[in-house]
FILUM-778765 format. One line per field, with one value per residue: residue number from 0; residue in three letters; x, y, z of N, C-alpha, C in turn. Coordinates in steps of 0.02 Angstrom, whole numbers, plus 50000, padded with zeros to 5 digits. Each point is the difference from the previous one (the first is absolute). Layout:
<nodes>
pos [NUM, ...]
code [ala, ...]
n.c1 [X, ...]
n.c2 [Y, ...]
n.c3 [Z, ...]
ca.c1 [X, ...]
ca.c2 [Y, ...]
ca.c3 [Z, ...]
c.c1 [X, ...]
c.c2 [Y, ...]
c.c3 [Z, ...]
</nodes>
This chain:
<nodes>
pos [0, 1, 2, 3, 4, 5, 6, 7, 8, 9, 10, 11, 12, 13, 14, 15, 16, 17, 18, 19, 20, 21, 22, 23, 24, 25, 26, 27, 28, 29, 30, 31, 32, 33, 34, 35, 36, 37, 38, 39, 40, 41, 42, 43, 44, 45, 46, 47, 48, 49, 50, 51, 52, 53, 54, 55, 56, 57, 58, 59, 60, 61, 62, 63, 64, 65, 66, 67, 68, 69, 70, 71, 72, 73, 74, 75, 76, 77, 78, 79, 80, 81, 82, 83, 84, 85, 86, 87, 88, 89, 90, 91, 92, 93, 94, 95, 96, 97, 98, 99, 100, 101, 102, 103, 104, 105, 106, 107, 108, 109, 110, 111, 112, 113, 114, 115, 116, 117, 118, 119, 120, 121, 122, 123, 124, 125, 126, 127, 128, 129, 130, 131, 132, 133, 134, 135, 136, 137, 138, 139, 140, 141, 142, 143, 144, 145, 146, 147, 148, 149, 150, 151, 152, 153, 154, 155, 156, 157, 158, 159, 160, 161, 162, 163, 164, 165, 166, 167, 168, 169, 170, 171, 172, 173, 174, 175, 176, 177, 178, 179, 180, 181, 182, 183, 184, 185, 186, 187, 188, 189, 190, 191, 192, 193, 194, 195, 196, 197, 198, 199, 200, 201, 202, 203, 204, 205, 206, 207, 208, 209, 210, 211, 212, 213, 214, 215, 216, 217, 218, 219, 220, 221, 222, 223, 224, 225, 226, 227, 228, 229, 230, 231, 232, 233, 234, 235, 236, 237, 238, 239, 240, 241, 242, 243, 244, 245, 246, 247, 248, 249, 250, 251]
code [unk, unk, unk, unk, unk, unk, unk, unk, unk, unk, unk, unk, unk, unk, unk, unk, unk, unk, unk, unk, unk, unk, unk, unk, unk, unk, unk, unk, unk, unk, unk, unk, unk, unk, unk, unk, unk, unk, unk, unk, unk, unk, unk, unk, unk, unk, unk, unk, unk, unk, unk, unk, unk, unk, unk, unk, unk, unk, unk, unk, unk, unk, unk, unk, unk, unk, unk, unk, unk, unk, unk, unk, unk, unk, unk, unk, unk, unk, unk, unk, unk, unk, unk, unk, unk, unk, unk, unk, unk, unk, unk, unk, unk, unk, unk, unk, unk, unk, unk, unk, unk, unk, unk, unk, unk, unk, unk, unk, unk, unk, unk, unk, unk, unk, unk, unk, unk, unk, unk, unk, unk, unk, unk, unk, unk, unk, unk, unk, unk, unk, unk, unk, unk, unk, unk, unk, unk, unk, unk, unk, unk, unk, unk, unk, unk, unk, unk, unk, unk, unk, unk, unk, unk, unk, unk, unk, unk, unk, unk, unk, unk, unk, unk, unk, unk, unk, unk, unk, unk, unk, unk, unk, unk, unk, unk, unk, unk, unk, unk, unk, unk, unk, unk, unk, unk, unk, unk, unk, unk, unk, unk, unk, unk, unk, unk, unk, unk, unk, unk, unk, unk, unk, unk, unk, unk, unk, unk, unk, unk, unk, unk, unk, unk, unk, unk, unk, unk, unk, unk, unk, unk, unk, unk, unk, unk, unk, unk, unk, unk, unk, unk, unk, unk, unk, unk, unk, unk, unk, unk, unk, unk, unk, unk, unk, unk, unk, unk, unk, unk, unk, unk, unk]
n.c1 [55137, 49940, 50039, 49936, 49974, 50004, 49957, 50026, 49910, 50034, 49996, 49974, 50050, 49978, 50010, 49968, 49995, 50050, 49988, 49914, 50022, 50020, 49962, 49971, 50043, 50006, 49950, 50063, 49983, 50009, 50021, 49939, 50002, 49948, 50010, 49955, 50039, 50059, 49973, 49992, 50050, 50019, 49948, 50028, 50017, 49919, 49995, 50029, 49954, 50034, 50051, 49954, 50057, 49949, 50062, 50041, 49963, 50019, 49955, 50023, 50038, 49994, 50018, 49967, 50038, 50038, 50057, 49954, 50055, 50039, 49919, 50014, 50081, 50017, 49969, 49996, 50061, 50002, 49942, 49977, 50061, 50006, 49923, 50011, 50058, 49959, 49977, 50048, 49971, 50012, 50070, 49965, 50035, 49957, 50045, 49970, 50044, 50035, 50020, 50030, 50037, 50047, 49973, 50010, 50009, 49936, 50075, 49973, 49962, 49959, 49994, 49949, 49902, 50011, 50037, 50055, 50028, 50073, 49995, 50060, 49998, 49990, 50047, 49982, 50047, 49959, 50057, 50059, 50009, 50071, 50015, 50033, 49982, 49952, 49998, 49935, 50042, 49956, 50012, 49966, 49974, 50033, 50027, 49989, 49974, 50018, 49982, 49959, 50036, 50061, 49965, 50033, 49970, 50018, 49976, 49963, 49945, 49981, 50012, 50003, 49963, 50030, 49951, 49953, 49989, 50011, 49988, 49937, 50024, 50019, 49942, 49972, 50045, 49992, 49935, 50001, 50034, 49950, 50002, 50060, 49979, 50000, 50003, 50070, 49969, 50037, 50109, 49986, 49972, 49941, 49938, 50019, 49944, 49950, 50052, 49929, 49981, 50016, 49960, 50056, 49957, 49998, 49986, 50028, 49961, 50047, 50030, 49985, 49954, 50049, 49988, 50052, 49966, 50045, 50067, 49993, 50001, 49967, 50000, 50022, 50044, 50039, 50041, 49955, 50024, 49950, 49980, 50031, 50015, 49928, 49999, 49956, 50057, 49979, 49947, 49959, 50008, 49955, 50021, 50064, 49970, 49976, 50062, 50030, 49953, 50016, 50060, 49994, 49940, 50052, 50016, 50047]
n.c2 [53126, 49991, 50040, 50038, 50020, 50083, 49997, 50056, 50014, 50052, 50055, 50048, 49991, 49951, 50000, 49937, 50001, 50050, 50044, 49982, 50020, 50060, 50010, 49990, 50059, 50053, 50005, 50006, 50077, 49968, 50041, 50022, 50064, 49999, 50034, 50026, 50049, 49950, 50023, 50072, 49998, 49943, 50004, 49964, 50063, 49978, 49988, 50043, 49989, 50005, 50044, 50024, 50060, 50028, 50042, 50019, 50049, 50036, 49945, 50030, 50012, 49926, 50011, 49969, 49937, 49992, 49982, 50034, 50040, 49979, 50014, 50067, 50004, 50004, 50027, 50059, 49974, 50000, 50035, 49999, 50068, 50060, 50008, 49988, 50052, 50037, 49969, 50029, 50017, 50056, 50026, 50066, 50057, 50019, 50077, 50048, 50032, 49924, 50006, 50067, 49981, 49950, 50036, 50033, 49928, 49969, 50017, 50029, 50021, 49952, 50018, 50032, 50007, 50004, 49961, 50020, 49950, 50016, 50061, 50028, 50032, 50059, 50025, 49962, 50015, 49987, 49974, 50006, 49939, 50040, 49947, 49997, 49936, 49984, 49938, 49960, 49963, 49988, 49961, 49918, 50014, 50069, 49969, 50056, 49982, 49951, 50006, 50064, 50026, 50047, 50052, 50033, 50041, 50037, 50063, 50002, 50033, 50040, 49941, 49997, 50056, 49931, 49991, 49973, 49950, 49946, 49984, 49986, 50024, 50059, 49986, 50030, 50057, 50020, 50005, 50026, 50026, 50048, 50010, 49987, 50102, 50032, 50071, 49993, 50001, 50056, 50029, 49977, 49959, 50002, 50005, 49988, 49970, 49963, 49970, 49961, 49995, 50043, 49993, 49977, 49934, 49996, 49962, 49949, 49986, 50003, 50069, 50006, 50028, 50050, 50063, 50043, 50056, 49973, 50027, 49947, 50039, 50064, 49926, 50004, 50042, 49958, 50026, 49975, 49956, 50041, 49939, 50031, 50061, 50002, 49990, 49953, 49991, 49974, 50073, 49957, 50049, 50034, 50040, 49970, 49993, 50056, 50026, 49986, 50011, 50034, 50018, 49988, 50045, 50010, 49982, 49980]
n.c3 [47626, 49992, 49953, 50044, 49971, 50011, 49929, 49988, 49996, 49961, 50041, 49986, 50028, 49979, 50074, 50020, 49905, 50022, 50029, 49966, 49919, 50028, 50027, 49934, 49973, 50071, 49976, 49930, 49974, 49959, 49986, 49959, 49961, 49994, 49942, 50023, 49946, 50038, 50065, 50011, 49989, 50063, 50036, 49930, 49980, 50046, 49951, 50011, 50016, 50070, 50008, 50036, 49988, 50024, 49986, 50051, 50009, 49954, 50001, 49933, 50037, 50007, 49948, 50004, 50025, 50060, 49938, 49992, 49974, 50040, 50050, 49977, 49987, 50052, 50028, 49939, 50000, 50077, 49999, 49956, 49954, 50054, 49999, 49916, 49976, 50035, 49939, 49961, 50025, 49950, 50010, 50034, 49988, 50035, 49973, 50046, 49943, 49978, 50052, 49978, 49973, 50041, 50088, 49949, 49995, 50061, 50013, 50038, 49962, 50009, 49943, 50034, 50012, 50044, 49928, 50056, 50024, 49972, 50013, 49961, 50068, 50007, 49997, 50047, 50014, 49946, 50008, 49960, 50008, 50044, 50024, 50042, 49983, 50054, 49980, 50009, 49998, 49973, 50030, 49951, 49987, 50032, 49955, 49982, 50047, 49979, 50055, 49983, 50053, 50019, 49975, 49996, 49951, 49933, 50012, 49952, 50023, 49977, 49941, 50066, 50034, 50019, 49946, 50027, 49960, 50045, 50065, 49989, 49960, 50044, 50029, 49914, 49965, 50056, 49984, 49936, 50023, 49966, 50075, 49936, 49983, 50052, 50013, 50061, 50073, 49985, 50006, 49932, 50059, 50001, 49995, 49945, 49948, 50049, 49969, 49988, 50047, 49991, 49923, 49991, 49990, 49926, 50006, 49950, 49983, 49940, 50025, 49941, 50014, 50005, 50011, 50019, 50056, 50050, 50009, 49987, 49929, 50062, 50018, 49954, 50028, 50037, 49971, 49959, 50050, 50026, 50044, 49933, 49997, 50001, 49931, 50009, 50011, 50055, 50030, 49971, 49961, 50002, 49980, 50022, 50063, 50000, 49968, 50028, 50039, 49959, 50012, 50085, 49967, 49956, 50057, 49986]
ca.c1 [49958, 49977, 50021, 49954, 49989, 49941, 49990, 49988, 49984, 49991, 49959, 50038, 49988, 50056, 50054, 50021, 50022, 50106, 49977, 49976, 50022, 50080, 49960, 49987, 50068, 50021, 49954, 50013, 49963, 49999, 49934, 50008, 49959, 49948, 49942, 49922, 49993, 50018, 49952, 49927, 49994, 50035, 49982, 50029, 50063, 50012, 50015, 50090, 50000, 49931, 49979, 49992, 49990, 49991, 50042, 49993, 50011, 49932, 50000, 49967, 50024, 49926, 49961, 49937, 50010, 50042, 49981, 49966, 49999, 50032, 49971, 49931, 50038, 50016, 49936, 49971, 50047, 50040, 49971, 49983, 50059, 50020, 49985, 50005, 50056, 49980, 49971, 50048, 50041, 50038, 49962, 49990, 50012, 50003, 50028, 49981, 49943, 49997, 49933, 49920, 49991, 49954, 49945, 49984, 50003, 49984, 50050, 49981, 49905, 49944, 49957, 49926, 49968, 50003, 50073, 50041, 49940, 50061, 50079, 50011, 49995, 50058, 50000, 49981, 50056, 50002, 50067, 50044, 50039, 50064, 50017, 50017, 49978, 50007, 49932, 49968, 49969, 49966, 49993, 50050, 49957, 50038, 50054, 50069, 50001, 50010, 50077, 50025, 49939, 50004, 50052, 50006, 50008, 50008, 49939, 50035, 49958, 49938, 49922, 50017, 49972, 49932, 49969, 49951, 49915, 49960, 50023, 49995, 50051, 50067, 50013, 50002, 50065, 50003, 50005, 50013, 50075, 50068, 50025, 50065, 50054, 49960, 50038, 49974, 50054, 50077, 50005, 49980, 49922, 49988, 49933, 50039, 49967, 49928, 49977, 49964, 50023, 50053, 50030, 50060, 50001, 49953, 50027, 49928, 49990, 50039, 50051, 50047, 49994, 50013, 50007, 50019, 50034, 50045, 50058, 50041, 50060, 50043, 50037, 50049, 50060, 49988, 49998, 49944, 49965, 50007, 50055, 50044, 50073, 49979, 49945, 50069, 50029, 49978, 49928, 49983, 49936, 49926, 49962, 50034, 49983, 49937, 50036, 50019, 49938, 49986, 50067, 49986, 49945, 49997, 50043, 49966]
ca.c2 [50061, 50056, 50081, 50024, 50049, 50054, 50044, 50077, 50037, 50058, 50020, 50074, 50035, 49924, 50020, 49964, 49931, 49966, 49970, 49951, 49961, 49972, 49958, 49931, 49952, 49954, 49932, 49941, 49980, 50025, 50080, 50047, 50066, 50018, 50049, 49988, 50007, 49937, 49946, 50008, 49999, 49940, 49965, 49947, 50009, 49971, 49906, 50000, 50015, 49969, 50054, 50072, 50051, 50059, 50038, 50058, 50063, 50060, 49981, 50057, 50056, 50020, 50060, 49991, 49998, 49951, 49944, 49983, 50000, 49929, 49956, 50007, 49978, 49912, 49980, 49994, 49970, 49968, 49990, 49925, 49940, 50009, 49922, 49926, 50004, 49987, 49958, 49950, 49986, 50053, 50056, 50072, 50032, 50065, 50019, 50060, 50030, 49962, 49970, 50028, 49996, 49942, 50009, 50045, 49954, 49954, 49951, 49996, 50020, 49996, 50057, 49994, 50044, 50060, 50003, 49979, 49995, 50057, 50064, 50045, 50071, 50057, 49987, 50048, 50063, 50034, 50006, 49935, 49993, 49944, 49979, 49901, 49969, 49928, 49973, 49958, 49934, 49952, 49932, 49984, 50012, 50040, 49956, 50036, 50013, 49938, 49976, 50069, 50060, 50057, 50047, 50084, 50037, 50072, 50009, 50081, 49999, 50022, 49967, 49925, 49999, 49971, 50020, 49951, 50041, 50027, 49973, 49935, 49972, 49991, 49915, 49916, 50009, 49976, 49916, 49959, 50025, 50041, 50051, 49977, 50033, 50072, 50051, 49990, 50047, 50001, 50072, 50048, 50008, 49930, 49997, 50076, 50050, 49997, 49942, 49976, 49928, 50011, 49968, 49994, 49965, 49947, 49936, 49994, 49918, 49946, 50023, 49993, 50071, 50039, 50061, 50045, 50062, 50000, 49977, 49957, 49990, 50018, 49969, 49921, 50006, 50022, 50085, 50039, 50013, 50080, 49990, 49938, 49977, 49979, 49895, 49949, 49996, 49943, 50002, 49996, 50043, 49974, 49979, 49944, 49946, 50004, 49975, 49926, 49964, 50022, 49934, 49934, 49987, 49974, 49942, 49929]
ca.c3 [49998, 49924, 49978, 49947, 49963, 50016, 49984, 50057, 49946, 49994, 49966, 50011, 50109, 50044, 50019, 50045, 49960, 50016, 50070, 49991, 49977, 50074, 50065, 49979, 49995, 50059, 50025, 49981, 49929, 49930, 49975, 49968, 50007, 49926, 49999, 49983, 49930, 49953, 50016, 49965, 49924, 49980, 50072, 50005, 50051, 50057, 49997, 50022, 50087, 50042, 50042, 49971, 50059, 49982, 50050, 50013, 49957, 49961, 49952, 49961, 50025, 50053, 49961, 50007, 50060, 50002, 49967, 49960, 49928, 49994, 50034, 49951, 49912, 50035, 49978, 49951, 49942, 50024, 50061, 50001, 49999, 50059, 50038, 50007, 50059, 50082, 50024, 50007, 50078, 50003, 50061, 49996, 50052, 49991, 50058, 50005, 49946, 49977, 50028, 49974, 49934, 50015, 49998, 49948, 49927, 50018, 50003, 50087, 50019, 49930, 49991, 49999, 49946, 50066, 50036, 50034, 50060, 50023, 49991, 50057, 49983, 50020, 50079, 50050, 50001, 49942, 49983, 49985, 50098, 49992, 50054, 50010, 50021, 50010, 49977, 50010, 49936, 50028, 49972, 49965, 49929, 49960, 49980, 50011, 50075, 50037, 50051, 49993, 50049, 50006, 49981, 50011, 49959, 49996, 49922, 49989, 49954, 49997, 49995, 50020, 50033, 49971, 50025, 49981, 49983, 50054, 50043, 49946, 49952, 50040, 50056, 49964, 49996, 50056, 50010, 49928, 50007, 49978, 50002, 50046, 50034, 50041, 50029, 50060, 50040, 50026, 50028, 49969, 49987, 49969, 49922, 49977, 49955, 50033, 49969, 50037, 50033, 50001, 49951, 49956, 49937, 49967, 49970, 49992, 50031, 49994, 50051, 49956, 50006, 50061, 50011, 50065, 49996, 50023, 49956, 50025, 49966, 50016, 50076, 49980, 50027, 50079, 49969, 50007, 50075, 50028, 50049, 49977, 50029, 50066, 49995, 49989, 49886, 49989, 50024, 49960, 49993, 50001, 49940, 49959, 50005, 49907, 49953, 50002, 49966, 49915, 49967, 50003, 49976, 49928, 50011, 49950]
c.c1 [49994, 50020, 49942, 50028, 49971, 50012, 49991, 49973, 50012, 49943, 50035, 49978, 50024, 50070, 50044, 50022, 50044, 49982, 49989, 50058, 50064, 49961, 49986, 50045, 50049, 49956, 49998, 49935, 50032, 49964, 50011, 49971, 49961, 49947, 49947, 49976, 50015, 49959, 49928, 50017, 50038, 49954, 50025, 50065, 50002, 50009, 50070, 50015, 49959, 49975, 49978, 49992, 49983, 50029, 49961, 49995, 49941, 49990, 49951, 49979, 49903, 49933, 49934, 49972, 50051, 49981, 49948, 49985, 50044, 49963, 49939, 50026, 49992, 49900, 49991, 50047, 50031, 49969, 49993, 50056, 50038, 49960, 49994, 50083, 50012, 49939, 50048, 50063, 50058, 49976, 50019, 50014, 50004, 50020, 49988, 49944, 49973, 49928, 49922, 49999, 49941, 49945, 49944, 49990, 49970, 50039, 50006, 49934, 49977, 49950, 49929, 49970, 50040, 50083, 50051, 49993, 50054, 50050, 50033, 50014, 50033, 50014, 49965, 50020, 49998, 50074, 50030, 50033, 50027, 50014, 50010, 49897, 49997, 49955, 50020, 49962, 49950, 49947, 50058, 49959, 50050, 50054, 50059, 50001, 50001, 50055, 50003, 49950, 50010, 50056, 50029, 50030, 49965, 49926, 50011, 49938, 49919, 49927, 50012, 49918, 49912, 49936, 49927, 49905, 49978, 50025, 49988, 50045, 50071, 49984, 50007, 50061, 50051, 50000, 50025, 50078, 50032, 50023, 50051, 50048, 49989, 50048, 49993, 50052, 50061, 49996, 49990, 49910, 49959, 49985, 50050, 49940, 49948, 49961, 49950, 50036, 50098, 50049, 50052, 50011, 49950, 49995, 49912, 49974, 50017, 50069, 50058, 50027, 49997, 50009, 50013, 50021, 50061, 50048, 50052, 50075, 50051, 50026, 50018, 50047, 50036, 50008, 49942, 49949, 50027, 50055, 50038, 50066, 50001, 49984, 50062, 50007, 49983, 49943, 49970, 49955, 49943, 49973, 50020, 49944, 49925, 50029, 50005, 49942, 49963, 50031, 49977, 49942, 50017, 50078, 49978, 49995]
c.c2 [50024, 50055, 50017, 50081, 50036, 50067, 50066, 50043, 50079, 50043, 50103, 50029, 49927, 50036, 49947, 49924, 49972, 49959, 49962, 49921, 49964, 49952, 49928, 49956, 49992, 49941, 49941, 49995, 50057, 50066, 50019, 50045, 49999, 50062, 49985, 49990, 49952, 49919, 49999, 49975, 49929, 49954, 49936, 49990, 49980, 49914, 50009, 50035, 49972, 50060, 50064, 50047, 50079, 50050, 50072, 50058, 50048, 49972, 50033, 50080, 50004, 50044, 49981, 49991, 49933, 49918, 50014, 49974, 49944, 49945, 49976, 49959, 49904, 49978, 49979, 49963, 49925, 49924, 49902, 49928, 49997, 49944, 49949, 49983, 49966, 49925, 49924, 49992, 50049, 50063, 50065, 50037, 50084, 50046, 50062, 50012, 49938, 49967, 50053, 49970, 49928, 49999, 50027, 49968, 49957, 49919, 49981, 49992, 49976, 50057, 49974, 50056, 50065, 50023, 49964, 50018, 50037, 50031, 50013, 50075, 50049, 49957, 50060, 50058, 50041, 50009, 49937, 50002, 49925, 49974, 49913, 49994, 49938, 49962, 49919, 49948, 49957, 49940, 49975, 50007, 50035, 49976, 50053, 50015, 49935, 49994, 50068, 49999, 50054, 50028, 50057, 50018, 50058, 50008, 50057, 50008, 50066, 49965, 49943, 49955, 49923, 50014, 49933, 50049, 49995, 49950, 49917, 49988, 49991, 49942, 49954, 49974, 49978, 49907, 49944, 49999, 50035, 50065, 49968, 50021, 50040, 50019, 49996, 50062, 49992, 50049, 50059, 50019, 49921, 50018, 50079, 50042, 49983, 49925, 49972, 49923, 49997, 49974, 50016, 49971, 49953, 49940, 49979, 49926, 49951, 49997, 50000, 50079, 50041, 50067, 50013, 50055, 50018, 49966, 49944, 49990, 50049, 50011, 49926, 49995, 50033, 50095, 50019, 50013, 50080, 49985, 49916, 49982, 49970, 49920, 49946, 49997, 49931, 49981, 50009, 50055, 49997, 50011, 49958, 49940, 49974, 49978, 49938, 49943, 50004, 49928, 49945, 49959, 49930, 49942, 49924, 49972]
c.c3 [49928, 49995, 49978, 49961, 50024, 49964, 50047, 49953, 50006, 49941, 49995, 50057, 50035, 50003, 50047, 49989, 50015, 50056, 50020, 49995, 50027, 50032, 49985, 49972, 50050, 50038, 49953, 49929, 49947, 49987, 49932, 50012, 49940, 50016, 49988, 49947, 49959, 50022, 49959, 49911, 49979, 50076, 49999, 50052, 50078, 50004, 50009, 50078, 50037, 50061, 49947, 50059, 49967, 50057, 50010, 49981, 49991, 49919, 49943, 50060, 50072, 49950, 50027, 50086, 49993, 49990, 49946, 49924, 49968, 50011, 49941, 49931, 50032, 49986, 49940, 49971, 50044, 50071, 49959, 50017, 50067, 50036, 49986, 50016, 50064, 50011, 49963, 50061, 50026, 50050, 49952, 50076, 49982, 50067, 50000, 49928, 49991, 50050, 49999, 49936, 49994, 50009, 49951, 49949, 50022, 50015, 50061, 50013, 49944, 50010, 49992, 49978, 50046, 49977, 50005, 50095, 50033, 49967, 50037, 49966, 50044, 50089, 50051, 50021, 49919, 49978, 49982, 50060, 49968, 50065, 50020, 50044, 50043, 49986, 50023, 49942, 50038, 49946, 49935, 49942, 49927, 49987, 50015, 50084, 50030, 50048, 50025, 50080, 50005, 49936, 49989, 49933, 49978, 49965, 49980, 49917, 50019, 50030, 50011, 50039, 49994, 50031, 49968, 49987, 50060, 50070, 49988, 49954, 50030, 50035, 49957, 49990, 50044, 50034, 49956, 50027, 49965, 50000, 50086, 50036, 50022, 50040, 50060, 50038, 49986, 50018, 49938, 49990, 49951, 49929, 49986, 49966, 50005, 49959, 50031, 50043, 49999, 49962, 49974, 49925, 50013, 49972, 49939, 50015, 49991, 50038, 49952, 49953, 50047, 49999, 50055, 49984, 50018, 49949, 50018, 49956, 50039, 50054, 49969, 50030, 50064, 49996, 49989, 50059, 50023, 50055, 49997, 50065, 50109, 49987, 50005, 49912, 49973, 49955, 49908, 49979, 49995, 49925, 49940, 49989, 49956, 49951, 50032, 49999, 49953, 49978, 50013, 50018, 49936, 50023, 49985, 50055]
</nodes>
């Protein structure tokens, strides 16, 4: 098995880097933490990784709207070397901010004259809402959801809510495969913030790029389940298992 590398980018308001970075190194990779500030001013610095994860958080404090202003510095300084990154066979993962952030840099969406063909935005309920989720993977396209069908974890965010230009672009999205994860019934309720199609994440077409709203760094461990002390100790967490196909994506 290959030790890849996964850079965990911070930026001021990333609050969920440790985290992050626990997770990939119980799934058997190497981390560092780099600021935005030292990527933007060295991008050489990703020829020494093969993962890139953008974590969780209030990244530059939401000032504008969530993700943006990180979405907007990754554009203008970052956006070229991030995909030729991702088109050397390396993955990206973005988690809560990190996946507005994604969507927001055309790293998920090629942009046309109209745009980006998706955001996301306030949730339906107009409030940040915390709570476990259950969700539904579907198909093999999304490299980080391979082997994955059900899983139950936490969100805990404002502007989670996706949303498409129009019902045409959600079916395209849709059929291309990439949209690998959607919110389904449980006992805490299904679609938490009115996402269209009951989206959770994004993948982009190479499936090598991934955004989710939901937090999988924080159910690595049978403890972080709400009803831990009812599972088997056996019982592998669910969101271990993203990390772990991060890792063994890059096995010789």
């Amino acid at each position: 098995m290959v030790k890849p590398s996964a850079l965990i980018l911070r930026a001021p308001g990333t609050n969920c880097d440790e985290e992050s970075a626990w997770a990939f190194q119980l799934a058997g990779a190497s981390t560092e933490a780099v600021h935005v500030n030292r990527l933007v001013d060295d991008p050489s610095l990703l020829k020494r990784f093969q993962i890139v994860c953008f974590p969780g958080g209030f990244s530059y404090g939401d000032d504008i709207s969530a993700g943006q202003i990180l979405a907007s510095s990754i554009r203008a300084r970052l956006q070229e070397q991030l995909l030729q990154f991702r088109d050397n066979g390396n993955l990206i993962l973005g988690i809560c901010n990190g996946f507005q952030v994604l969507i927001k840099t055309g790293l998920l969406d090629n942009e046309d004259n109209d745009g980006f063909g998706a955001t996301l935005t306030w949730n339906t309920n107009g409030r940040y809402t915390a709570k476990w989720v259950a969700l539904q993977a579907e198909g093999d396209r999304c490299v980080f959801l391979r082997g994955i069908d059900r899983m139950y974890l936490p969100i805990a965010h404002g502007e989670g809510r996706f949303v498409t230009r129009d019902g045409a672009t959600l079916d395209q999205f849709s059929s291309n495969a990439q949209l690998p994860l959607r919110y389904v019934d449980s006992p805490t309720g299904g679609n938490p913030n009115g996402s269209a199609g009951d989206v959770a994440g994004m993948c982009d077409s190479t499936g090598r790029v991934f955004g989710l709203m939901p937090h999988p760094e924080r159910n690595v461990h049978l403890t972080h389940h709400p009803r831990w002390t009812r599972l088997d100790r056996k019982r592998k967490p669910d969101g271990l298992s993203i990390f772990e196909n991060a890792v063994s994506w890059f096995a010789a």
